[in-house]
C-alpha positions as CSV (number, residue, x, y, z in Angstrom):
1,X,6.8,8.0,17.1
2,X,4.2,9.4,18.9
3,X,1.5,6.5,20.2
4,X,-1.6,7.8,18.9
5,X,-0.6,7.7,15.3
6,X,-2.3,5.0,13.1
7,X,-0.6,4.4,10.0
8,X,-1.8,2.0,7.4
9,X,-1.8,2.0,3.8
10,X,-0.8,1.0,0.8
11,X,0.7,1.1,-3.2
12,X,3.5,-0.8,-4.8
13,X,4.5,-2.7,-8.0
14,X,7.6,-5.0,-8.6
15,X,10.7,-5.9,-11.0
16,X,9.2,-8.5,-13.1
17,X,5.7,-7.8,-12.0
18,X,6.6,-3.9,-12.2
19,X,5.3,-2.8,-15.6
20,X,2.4,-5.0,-14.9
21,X,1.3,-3.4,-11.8
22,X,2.6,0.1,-12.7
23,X,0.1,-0.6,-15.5
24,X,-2.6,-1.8,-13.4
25,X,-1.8,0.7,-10.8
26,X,-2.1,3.5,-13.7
27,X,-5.2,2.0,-15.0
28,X,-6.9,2.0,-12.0
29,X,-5.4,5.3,-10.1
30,X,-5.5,7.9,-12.9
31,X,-8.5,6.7,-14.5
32,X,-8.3,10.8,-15.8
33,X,-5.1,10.9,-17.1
34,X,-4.6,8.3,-20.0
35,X,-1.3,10.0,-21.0
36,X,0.6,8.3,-17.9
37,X,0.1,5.4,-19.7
38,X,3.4,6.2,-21.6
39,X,5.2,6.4,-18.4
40,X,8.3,4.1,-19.2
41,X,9.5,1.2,-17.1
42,X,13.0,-0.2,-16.8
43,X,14.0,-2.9,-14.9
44,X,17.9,-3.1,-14.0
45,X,19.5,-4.1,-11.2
46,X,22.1,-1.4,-9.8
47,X,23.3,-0.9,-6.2
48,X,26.5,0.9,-4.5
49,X,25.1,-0.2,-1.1
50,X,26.6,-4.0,0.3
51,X,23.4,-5.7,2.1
52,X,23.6,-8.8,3.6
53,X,23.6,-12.1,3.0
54,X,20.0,-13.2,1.7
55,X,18.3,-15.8,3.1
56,X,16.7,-18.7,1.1
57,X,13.2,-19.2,0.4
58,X,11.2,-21.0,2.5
59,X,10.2,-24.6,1.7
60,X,7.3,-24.9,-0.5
61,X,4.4,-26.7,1.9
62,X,3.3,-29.7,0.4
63,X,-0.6,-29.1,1.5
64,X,-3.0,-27.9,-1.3
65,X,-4.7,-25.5,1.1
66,X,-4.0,-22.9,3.8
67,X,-4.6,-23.8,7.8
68,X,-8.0,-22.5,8.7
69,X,-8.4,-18.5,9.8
70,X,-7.4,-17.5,13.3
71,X,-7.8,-14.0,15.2
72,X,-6.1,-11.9,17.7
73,X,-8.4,-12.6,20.6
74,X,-7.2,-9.2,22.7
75,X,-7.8,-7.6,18.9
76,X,-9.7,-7.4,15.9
77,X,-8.3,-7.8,12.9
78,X,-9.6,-5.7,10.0
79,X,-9.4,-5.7,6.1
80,X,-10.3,-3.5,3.0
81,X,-10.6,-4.2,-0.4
82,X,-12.9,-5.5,-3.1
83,X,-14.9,-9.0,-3.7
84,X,-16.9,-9.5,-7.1
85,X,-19.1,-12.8,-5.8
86,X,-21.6,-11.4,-4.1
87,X,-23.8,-9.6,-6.7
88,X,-25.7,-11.6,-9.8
89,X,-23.8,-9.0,-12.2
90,X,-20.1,-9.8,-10.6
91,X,-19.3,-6.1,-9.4
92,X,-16.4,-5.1,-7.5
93,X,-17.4,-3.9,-4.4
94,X,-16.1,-1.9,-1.6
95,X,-15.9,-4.4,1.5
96,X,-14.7,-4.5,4.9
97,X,-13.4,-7.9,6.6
98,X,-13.4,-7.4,10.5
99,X,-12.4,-11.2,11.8
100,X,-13.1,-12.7,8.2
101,X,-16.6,-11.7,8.4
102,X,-17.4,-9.4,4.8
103,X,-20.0,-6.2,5.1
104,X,-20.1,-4.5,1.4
105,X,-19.7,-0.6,2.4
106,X,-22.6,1.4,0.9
107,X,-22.7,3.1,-2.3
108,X,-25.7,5.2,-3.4
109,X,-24.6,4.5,-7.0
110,X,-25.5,0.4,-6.0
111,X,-25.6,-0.7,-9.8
112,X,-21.9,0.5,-9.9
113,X,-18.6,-0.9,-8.6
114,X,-16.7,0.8,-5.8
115,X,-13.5,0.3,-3.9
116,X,-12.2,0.2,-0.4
117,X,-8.4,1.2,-0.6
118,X,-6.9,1.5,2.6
119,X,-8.3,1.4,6.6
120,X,-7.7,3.2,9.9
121,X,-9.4,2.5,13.3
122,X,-9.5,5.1,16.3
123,X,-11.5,4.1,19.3
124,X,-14.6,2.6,18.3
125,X,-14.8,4.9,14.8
126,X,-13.1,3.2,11.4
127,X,-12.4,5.0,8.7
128,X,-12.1,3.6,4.9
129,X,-10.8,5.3,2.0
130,X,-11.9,4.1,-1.6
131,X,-14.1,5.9,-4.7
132,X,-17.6,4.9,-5.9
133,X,-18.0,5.1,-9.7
134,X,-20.8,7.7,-10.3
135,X,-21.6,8.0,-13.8
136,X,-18.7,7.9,-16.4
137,X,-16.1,8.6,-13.7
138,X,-14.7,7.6,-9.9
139,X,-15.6,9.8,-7.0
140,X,-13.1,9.4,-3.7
141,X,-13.9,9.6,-0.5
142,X,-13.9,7.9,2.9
143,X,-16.9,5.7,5.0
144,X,-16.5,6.6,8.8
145,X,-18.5,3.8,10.3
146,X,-20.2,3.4,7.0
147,X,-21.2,6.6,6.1
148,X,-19.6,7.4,3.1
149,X,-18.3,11.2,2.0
150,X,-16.8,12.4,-0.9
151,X,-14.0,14.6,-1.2
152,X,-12.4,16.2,-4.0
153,X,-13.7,15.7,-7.3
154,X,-12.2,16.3,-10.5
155,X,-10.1,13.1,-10.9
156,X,-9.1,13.1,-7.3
157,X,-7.8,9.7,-5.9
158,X,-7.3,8.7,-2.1
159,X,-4.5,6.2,-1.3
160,X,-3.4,6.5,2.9
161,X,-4.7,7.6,5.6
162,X,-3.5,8.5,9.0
163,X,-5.4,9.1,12.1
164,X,-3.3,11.5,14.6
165,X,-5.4,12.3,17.8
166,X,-8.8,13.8,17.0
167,X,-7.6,14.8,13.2
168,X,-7.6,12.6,10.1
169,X,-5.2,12.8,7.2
170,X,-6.1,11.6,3.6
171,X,-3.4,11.5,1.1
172,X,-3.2,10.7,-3.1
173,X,-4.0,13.2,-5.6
174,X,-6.0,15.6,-7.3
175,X,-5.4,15.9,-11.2
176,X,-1.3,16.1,-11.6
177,X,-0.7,17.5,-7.8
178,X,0.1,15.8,-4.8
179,X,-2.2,16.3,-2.2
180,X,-3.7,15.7,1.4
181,X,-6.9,16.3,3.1
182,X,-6.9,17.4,6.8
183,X,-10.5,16.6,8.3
184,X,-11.8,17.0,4.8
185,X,-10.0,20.2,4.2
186,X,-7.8,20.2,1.2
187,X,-4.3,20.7,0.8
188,X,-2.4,20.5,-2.7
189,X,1.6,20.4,-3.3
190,X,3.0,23.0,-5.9
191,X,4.3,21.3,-8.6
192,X,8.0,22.2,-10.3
193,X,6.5,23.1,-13.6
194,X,3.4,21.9,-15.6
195,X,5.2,19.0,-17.3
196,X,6.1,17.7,-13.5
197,X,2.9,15.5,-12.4
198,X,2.7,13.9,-8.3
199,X,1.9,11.4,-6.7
200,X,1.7,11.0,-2.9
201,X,1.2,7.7,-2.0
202,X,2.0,7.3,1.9
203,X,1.0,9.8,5.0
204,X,2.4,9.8,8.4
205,X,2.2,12.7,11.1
206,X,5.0,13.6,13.6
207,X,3.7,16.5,15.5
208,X,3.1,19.6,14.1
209,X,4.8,17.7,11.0
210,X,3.0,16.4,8.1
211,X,5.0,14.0,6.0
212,X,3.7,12.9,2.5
213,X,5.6,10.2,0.4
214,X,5.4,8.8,-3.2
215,X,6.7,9.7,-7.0
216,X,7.2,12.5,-9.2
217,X,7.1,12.0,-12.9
218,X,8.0,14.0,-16.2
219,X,5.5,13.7,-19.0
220,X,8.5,14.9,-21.6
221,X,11.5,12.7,-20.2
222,X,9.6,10.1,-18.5
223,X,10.5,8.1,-15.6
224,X,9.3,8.4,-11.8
225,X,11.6,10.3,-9.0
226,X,11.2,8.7,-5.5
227,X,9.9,11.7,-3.5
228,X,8.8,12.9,0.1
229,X,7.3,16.3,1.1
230,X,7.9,17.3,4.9
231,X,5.0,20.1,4.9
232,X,5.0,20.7,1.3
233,X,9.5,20.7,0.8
234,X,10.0,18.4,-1.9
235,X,13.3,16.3,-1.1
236,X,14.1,14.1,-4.0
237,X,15.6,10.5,-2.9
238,X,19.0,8.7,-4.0
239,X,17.5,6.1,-6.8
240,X,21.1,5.0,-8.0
241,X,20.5,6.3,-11.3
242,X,17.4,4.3,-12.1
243,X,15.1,5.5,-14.5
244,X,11.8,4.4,-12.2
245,X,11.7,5.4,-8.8
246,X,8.9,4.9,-6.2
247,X,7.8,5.4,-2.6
248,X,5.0,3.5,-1.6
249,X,5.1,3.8,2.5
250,X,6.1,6.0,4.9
251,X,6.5,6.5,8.5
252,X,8.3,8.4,11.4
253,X,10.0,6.9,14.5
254,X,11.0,9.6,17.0
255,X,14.0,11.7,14.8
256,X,14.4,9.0,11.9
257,X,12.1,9.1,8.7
258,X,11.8,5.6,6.9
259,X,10.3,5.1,3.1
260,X,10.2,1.9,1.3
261,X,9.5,1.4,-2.6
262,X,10.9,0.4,-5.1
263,X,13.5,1.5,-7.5
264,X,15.4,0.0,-10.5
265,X,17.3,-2.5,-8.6
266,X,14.4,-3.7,-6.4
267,X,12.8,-3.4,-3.0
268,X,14.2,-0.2,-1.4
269,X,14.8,1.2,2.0
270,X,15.3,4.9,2.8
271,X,16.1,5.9,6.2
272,X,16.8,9.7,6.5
273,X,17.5,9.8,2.8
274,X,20.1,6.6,3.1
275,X,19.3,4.2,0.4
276,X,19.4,0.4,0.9
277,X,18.8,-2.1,-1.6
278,X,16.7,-5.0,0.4
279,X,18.2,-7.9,-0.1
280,X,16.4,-11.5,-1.8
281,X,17.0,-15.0,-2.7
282,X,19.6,-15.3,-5.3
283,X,17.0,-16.6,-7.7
284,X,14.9,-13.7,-7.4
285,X,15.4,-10.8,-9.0
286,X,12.4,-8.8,-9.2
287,X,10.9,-7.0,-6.3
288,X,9.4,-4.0,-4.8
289,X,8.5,-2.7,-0.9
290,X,5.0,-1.6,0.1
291,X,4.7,-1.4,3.9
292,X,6.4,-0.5,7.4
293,X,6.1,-0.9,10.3
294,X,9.0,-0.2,13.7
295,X,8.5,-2.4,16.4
296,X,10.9,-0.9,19.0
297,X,14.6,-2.1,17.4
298,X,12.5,-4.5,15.0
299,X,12.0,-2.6,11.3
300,X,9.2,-4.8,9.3
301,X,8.9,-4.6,5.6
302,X,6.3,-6.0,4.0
303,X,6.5,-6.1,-0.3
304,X,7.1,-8.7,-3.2
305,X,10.0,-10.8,-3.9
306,X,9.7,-12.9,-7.3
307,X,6.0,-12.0,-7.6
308,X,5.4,-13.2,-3.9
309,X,4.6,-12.1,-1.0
310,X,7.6,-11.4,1.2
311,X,8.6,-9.9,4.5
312,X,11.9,-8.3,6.1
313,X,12.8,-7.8,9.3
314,X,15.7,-6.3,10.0
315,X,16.5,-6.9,6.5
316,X,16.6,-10.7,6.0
317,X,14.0,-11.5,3.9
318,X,11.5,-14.8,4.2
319,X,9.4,-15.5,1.3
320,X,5.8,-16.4,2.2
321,X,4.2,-19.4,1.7
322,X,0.9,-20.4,-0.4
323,X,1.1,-17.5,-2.3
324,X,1.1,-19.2,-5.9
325,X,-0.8,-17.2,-7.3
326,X,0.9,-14.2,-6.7
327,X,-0.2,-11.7,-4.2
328,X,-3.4,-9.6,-5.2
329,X,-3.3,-6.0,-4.9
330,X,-0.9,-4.5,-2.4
331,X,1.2,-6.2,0.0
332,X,-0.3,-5.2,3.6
333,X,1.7,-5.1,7.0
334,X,0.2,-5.0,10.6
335,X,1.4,-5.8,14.1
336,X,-0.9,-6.9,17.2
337,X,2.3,-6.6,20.0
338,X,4.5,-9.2,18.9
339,X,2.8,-11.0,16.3
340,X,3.1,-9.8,12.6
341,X,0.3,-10.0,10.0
342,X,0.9,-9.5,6.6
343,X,-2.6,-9.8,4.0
344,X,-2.8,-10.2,-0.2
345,X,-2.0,-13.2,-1.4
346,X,-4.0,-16.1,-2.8
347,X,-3.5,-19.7,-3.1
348,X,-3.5,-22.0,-5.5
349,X,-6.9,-22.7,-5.0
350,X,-7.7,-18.7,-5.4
351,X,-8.5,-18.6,-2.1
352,X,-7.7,-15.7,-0.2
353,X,-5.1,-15.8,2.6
354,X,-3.1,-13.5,4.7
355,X,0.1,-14.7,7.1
356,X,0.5,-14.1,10.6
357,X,4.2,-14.6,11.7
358,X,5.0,-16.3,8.2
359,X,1.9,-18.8,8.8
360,X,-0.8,-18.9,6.2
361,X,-4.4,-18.9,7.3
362,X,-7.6,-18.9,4.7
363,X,-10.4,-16.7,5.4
364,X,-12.4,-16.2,2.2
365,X,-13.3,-18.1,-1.3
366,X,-14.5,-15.5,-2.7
367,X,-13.1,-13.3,-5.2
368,X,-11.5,-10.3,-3.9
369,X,-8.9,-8.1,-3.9
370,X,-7.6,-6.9,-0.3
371,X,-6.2,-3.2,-0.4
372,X,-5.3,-2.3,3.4
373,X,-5.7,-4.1,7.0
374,X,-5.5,-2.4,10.3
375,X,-5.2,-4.5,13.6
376,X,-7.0,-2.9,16.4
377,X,-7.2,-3.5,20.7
378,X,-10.5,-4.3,21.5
């Protein structure tokens, strides 16, 4: 993959957890579109792929609290989302972490709430995706250093971004159709018919190649289709027959294309169109994949196992620590050279936490709700 692509974003539900988040995800992403509520769920576990052995959980710390915040010192480390403590009226608002210090990103419409959804540094600019409530509806858009623009309107939502050279990608949706904005210039995927609504949830640019990822759906037959579009081709993934089939994340490394979701049997790995279940505990049996990241040989996975937090490299998974609560929002991944951090969960003390290499660290009391993270070279 070409070094001066930044990917970073985020979406995902999982097995038990999965028609809670779909929900929440639905609730909150088509705000416009209450009939995807009916959008049915299954959960049932199906595979013709062998994966390895799983590993065991990790042992349970017996400390009540996560070790004390620590930072890249050749790097900062950045994070998106929302906190509702730091207004008299308990709003969610669109905030930015860089090294555990919170800014609340502006919004003109200050009485309303606003999110921060998913986060890409180039050089010295940084670039946040989210929507601003305006009225009786969301408006999405992006802050570049701060400065906050709206795109599309019309029940358009923004969930990943990629920055490749001087050009920036947005992807999500606008309406029922896929789309992606290329420096602010909008692009929307055909869809099949007009009972056939998209998704794209995940960007990454190879090239001259744009690659968008995420679901399609049927409002008549229901159920999702795991999908990716290489410059608008649709190519529908294996799901092994499930009924519910996501792609949360994305990415290219030189020839091979990876995707990770979720499908009825759990956390799922695509790599060119090859579908591998990821394996879990024995006593889990509910999951889902968010992130991805390729580290030379390494493949990192970031998702949920159980309603935890949970990582895979290489496919053997580790359950992460502290994370009673079960992880908030979406599971983030980032690497800083060797060291891997992974953001969303809270403790049992509803703090919020994030890991770096499977070690949890607290950074922030307040409530909040972390979206995306980005680690960048100073």
């Amino acid at each position: 993959m070409p070094s001066e692509i930044i990917i970073f974003d985020k979406c995902s539900q999982s097995g038990k957890r999965i028609l809670y988040r779909s929900l929440n995800l639905i609730y909150m992403r088509f705000t416009f579109y209450p009939f995807l509520l009916l959008i049915a769920v299954s959960i049932a576990g199906c595979s013709k792929n062998s994966t390895p052995k799983p590993t065991p959980p990790q042992t349970k710390p017996t400390a009540d609290t996560a070790l004390a915040a620590v930072w890249p010192t050749d790097a900062d480390a950045y994070f998106v989302g929302t906190t509702s403590e730091t207004n008299l009226s308990n709003i969610q608002v669109a905030t930015i972490w860089k090294n555990g210090v919170a800014t609340p990103l502006p919004n003109s419409e200050s009485t309303l709430d606003s999110e921060a959804d998913a986060i890409a540094v180039s050089g010295s600019d940084i670039y946040v995706i989210g929507k601003i409530h305006v009225g009786t509806s969301y408006t999405s858009g992006y802050w570049k250093n701060g400065v906050f623009s709206a795109l599309t309107s019309g029940g358009s939502n923004t969930l990943a971004i990629v920055v490749n050279g001087s050009d920036v990608y947005i992807a999500g949706n606008v309406g029922n159709n896929a789309a992606y904005w290329k420096n602010g210039t909008l692009n929307l995927i055909a869809r099949q018919d007009s009972n056939t609504f998209y998704q794209a949830n995940s960007i990454a640019v190879n090239g001259n190649d744009v690659y968008l990822a995420g679901f399609s759906g049927n409002a008549i037959t229901g159920g999702n289709k795991a999908i990716v579009w290489k410059n608008g081709v649709v190519t529908t993934l294996p799901d092994n027959n499930s009924t519910n089939a996501v792609v949360n994340a994305v990415t290219v490394d030189g020839t091979d294309i990876y995707a990770v979701g979720y499908t009825s049997g759990g956390a799922t790995l695509w790599k060119n169109g090859v579908i591998t279940l990821l394996p879990v505990p024995s006593s889990v049996t509910s999951n889902s994949a968010d992130a991805i990241v390729i580290n030379g040989s390494d493949v990192y996975i970031a998702g949920y196992a159980g309603g935890r937090a949970t990582t895979w490299k290489n496919g053997t998974a580790t359950i992460l620590p502290f994370d009673e609560h079960g992880s908030s929002g979406f599971v983030s991944l980032a690497m800083n050279h060797n060291d891997v951090y992974v953001a969303a969960g809270v403790d049992n003390s509803a703090n919020f936490i994030y890991w770096k290499n499977g070690v949890a660290y607290q950074f922030t009391k307040a409530v909040s709700v972390v979206h995306g993270m980005a680690i960048a070279e100073h």
